[in-house]
C-alpha positions as CSV (number, residue, x, y, z in Angstrom):
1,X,-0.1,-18.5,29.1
2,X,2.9,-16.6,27.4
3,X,4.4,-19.5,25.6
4,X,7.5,-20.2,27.6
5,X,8.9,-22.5,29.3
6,X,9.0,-22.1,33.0
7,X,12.6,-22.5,34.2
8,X,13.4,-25.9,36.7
9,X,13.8,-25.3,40.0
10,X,14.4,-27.1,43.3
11,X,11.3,-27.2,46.0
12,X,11.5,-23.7,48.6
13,X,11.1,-24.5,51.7
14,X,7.7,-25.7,53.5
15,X,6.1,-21.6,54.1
16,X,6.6,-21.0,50.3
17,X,3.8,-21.1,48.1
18,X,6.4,-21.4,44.8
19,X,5.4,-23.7,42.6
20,X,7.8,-27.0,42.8
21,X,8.3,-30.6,42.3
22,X,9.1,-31.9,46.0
23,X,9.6,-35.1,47.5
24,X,8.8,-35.0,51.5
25,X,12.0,-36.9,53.2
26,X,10.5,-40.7,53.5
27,X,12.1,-42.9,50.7
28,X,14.0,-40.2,49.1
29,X,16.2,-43.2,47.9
30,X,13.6,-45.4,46.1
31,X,12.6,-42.2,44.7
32,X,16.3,-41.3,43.2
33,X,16.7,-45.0,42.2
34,X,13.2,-45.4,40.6
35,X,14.3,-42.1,38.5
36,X,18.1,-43.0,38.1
37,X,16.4,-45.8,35.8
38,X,15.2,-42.5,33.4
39,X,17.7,-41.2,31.5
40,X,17.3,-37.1,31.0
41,X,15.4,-35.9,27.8
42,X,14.2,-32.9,27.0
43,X,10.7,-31.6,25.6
44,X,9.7,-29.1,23.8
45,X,7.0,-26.9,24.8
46,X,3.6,-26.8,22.5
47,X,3.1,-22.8,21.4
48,X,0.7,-23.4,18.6
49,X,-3.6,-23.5,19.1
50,X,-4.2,-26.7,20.1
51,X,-7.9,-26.9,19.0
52,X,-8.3,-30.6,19.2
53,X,-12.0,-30.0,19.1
54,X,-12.2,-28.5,16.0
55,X,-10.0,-31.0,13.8
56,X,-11.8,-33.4,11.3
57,X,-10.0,-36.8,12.6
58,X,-8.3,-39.0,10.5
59,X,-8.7,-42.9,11.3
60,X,-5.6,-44.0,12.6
61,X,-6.8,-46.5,14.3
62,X,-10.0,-49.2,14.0
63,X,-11.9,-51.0,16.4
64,X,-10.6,-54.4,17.3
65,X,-12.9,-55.4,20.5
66,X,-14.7,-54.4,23.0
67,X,-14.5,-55.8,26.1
68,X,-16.4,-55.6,29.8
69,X,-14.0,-55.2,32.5
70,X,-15.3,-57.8,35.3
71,X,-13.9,-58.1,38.6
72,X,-13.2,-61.9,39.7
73,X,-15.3,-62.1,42.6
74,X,-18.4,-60.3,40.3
75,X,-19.6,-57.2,39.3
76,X,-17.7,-54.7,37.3
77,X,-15.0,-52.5,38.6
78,X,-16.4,-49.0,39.1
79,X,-15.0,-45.6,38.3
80,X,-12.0,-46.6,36.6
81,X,-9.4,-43.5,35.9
82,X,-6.0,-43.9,33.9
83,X,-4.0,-47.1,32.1
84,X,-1.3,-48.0,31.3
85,X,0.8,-51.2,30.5
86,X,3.6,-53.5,32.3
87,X,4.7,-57.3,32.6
88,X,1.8,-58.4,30.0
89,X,-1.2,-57.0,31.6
90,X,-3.2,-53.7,31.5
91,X,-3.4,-51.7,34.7
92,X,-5.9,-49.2,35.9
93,X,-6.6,-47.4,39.4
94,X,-10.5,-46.2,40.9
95,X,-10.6,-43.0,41.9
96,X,-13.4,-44.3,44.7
97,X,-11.2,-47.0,46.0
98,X,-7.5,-45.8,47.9
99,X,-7.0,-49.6,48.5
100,X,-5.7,-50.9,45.4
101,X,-4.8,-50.4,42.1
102,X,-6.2,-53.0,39.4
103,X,-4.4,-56.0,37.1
104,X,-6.3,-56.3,33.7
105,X,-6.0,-60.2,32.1
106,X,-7.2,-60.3,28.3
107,X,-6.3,-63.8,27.6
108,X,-10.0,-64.6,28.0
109,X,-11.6,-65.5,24.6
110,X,-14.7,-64.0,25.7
111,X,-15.1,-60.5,25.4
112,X,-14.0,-59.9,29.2
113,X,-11.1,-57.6,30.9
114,X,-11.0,-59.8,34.1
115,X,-9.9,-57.2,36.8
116,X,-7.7,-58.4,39.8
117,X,-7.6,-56.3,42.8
118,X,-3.6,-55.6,43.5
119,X,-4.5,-54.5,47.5
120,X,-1.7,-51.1,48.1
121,X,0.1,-50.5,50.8
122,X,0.3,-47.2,51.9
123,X,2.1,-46.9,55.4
124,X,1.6,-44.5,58.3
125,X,5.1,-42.5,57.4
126,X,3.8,-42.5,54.0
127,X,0.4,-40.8,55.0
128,X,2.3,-38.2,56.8
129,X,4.5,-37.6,53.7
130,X,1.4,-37.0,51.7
131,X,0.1,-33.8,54.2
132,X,2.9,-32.0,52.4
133,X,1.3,-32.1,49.4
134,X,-1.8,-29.9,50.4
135,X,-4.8,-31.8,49.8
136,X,-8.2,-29.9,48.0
137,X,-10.6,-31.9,50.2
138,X,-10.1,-34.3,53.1
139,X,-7.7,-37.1,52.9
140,X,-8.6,-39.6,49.8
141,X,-6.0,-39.9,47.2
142,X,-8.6,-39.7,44.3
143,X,-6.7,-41.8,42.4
144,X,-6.8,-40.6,38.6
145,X,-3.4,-41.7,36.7
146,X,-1.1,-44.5,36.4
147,X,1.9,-45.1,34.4
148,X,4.8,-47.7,34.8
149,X,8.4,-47.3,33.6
150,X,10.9,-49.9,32.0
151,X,12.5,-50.6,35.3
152,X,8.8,-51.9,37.4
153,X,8.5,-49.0,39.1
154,X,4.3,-48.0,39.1
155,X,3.4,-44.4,39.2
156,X,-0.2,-43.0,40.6
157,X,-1.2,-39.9,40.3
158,X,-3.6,-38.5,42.9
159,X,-6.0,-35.5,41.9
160,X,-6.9,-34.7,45.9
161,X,-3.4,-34.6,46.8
162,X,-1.4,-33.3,43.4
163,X,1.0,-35.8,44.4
164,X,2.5,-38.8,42.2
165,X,3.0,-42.1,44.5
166,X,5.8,-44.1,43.5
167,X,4.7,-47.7,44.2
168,X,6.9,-50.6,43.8
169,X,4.9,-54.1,43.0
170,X,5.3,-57.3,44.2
171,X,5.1,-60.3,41.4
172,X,3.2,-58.2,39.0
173,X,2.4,-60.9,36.9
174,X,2.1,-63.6,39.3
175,X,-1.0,-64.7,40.9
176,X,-1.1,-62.6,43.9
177,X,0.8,-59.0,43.3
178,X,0.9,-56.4,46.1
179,X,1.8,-52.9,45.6
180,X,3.4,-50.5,48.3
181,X,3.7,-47.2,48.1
182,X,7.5,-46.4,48.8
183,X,7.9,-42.4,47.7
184,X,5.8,-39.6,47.4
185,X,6.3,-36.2,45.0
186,X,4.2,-33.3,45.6
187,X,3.3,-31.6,41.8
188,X,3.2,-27.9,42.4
189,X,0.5,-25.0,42.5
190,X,-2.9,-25.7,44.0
191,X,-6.3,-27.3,42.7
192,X,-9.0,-24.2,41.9
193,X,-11.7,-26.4,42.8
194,X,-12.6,-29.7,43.4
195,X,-12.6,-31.1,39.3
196,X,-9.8,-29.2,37.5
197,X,-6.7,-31.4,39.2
198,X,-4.0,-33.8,37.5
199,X,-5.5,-36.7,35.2
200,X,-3.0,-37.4,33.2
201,X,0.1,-39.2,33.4
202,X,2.5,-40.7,31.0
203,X,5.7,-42.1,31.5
204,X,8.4,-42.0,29.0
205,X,12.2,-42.9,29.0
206,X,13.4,-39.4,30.8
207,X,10.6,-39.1,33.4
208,X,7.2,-38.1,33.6
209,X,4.8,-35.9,32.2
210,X,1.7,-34.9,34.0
211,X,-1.6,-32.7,32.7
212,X,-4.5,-31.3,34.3
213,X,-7.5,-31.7,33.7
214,X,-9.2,-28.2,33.5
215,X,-12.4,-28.8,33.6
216,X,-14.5,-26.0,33.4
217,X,-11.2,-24.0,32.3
218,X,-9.7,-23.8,28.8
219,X,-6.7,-23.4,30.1
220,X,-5.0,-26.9,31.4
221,X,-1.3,-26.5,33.3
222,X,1.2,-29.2,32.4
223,X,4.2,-30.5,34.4
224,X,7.3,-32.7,33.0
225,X,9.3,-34.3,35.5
226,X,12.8,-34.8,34.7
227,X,15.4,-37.5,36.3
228,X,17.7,-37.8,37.8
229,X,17.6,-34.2,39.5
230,X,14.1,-34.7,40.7
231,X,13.6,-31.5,39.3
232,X,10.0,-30.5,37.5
233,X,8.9,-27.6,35.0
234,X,5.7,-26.1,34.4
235,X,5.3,-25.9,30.9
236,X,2.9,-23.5,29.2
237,X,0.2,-25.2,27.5
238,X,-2.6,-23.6,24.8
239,X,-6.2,-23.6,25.6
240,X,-8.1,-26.4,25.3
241,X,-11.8,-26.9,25.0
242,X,-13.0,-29.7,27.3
243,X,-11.2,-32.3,29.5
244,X,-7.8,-34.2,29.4
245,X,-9.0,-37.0,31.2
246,X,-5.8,-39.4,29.6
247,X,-2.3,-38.9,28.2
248,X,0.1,-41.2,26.6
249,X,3.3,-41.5,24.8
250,X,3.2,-42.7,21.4
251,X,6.8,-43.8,21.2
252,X,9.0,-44.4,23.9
253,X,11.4,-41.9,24.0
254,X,8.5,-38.9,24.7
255,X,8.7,-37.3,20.9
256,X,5.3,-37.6,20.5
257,X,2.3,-37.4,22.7
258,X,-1.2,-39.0,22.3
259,X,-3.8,-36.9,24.3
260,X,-7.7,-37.6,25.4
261,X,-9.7,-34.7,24.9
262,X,-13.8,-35.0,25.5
263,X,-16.9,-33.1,26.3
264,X,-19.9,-34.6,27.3
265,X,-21.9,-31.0,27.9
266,X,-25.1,-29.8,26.3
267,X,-23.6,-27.0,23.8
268,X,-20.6,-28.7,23.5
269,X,-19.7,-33.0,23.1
270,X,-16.7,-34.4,21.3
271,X,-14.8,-37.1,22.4
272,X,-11.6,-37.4,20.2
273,X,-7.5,-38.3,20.7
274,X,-4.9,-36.1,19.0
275,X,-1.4,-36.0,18.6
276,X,1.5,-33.5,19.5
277,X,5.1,-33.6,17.7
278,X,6.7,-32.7,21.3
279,X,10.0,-31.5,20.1
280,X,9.1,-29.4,16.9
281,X,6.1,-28.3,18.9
282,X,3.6,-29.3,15.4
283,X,0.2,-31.4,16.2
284,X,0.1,-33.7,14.2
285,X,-3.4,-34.4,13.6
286,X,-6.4,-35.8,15.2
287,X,-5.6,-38.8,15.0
288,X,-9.6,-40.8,16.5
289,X,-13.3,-39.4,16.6
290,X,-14.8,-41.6,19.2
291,X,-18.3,-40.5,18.3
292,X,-17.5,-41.6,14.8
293,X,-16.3,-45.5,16.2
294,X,-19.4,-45.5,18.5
295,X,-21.7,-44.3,16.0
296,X,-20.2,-47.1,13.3
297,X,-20.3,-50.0,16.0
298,X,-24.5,-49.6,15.7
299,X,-24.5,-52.1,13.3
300,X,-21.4,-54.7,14.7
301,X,-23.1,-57.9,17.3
302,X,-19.3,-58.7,17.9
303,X,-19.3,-55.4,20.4
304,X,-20.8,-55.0,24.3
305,X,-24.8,-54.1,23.5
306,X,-23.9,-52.0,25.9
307,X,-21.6,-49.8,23.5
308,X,-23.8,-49.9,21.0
309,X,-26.6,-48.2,22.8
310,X,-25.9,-45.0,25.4
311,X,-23.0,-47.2,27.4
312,X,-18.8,-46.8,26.8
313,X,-19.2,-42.9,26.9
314,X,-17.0,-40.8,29.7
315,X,-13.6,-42.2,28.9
316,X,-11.2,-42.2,31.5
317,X,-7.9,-43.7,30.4
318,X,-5.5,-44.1,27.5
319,X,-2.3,-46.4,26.8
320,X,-0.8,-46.8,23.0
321,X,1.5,-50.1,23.2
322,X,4.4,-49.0,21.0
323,X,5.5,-52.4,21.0
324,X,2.4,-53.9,19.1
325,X,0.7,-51.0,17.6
326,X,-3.0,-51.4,19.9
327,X,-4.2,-48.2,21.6
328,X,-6.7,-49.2,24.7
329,X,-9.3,-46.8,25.8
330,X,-10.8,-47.3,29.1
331,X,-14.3,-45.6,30.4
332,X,-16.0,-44.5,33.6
333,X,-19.0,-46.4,33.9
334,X,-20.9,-44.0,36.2
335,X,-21.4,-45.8,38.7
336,X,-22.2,-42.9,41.1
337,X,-24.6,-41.2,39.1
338,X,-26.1,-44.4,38.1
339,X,-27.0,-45.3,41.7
340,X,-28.9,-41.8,42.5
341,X,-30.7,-41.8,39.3
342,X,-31.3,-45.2,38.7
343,X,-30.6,-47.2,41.9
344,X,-28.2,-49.6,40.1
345,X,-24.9,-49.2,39.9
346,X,-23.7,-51.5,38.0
347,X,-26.5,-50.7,35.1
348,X,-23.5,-49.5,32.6
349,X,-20.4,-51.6,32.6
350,X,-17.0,-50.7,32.8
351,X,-15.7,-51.2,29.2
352,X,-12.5,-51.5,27.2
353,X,-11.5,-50.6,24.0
354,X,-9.3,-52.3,22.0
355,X,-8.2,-50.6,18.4
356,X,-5.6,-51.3,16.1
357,X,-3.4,-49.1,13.8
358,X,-5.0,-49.1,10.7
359,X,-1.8,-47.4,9.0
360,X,2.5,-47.9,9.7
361,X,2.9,-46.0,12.4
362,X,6.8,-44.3,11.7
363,X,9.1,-44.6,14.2
């Protein structure tokens, strides 16, 4: 990429193959209100090597817990993608279930995330909204992000569809929330294949920021998404090793950018988060070495055997709670390839990880 920022633009018209941030006509309201929440803020655009890969990590944070995330009516929830935080609770989507996104309760003194299925809505007009946003392969959403704003309004971010669903939920911290799907906005460009699509999604107090995965790629394409315009730019982004499975704001007003960069291959396996100074376009530092936890949790019996032996690899999500200073990690427990190769798929749970800063985080 050439380092520059790509200017905004509004969507061309449907035969255009421009790249643009477009919101197909149902709900264009709830859309413009669940952005009018959002005041405008600039980013800056990252020009230097972003070789999170090849840092040495300093411990920013330490291990608190580990927990299992359990669903209530048994088992553990599979293929969990994306975090993020609202009304108390952790939330997560499945990128193998369209049906519902998922309520995470840690008031449990054991070491259980108990998941409560949150069934989604997603009507007919809805559905037809979504054709506009040129799906890679048949019609699931692949859910893969989620993010929430101040105001309640949810975000999910489908891989299949590049589209973000703006969701509105029902008594999210009452006993039985529901979540409808009120908007749609296609992200531009297309996916190359069937892995490299959005992952990560982060919302901030100007809007939304949205990265791709890449996998396969160095090269990862990035999107912020700007109220109350509902305008987005492609911003140029430096090649990076590995996937960007996670994204999320360190501070709330989108200075600063915690990102999830792993490799699980055979020449090359890292699993680490760093940080990006946004607006003097600096990283920081890597800021976790999640080998280095995993490899230091051998010893601890207040941790999942699970994650002390092969288990709690393939992470899949990331949310930093400015508010208390706890960064939670959530992972993929491979459920898929766990049922061809091993006929279980529930043989590796779903686990969170709970750290802690272990130094003042500045404001």
């Amino acid at each position: 990429m050439d380092g520059t920022t790509h200017p905004s633009h509004e969507c061309p018209g449907g035969s255009s193959r421009a790249s643009c941030f477009s919101a197909p006509t149902v709900g264009r309201s709830v859309a413009a209100r669940a952005f009018s929440l959002l005041p405008v803020l600039g980013l800056g655009v990252w020009s230097a090597a972003f070789a999170c890969s090849e840092q040495a990590c300093e411990q920013h944070f330490l291990l608190q817990e580990v927990r299992e995330v359990r669903l209530a009516d048994g088992g553990y929830l599979r293929e969990a993608s994306g975090l993020t935080g609202f009304g108390g609770y952790l939330w997560t989507v499945s990128d193998k279930n369209d049906a519902a996104i998922y309520r995470l309760d840690l008031s449990s003194r054991e070491r259980v995330a108990a998941a409560r299925e949150t069934p989604l809505h997603i009507s007919p007009a809805i559905r037809q909204a979504l054709s506009a946003c040129r799906s890679h392969r048949g019609d699931r959403l692949d859910l893969e992000g989620i993010a929430a704003d101040a105001g309640g309004f949810f975000f999910l971010l489908s891989e299949n569809y590049r589209a973000i669903l703006i969701t509105e939920v029902v008594d999210p911290s009452g006993p039985a929330p529901r979540a409808t799907v009120k908007d749609v906005l296609c992200v531009p460009e297309r996916n190359l294949t069937a892995n490299d699509g959005l992952e990560g999604l982060s919302a901030f107090s100007g809007g939304l920021l949205t990265l791709e995965e890449g996998r396969g790629s160095p090269t990862k394409r990035l999107y912020r998404c700007l109220a109350p315009d509902r305008r987005c730019s492609s911003l140029s982004f430096p090649a990076l090793d590995g996937r960007t499975p996670g994204i999320s704001f360190r501070d709330p007003h989108g200075t600063r950018l915690l990102v999830l960069n792993t490799a699980l291959g055979l020449l090359e396996r890292f699993n680490k988060i760093c940080e990006v100074q946004v607006e003097d376009q600096t990283i920081t530092a890597c800021v976790l070495d999640l080998d280095r936890v995993k490899e230091g949790a051998k010893s601890r019996d207040d941790v999942p055997e699970s994650f002390r032996r092969e288990g709690g690899m393939n992470y899949e999500g990331i949310h930093f709670d400015a508010a208390t200073g706890r960064l939670y990690i959530i992972n993929d427990n491979n459920a898929v390839w766990n049922r061809i190769f091993y006929l279980d798929a529930d043989r590796e749970p779903t686990l969170l990880l709970i750290f802690t800063l272990s130094q003042p985080s500045s404001p």
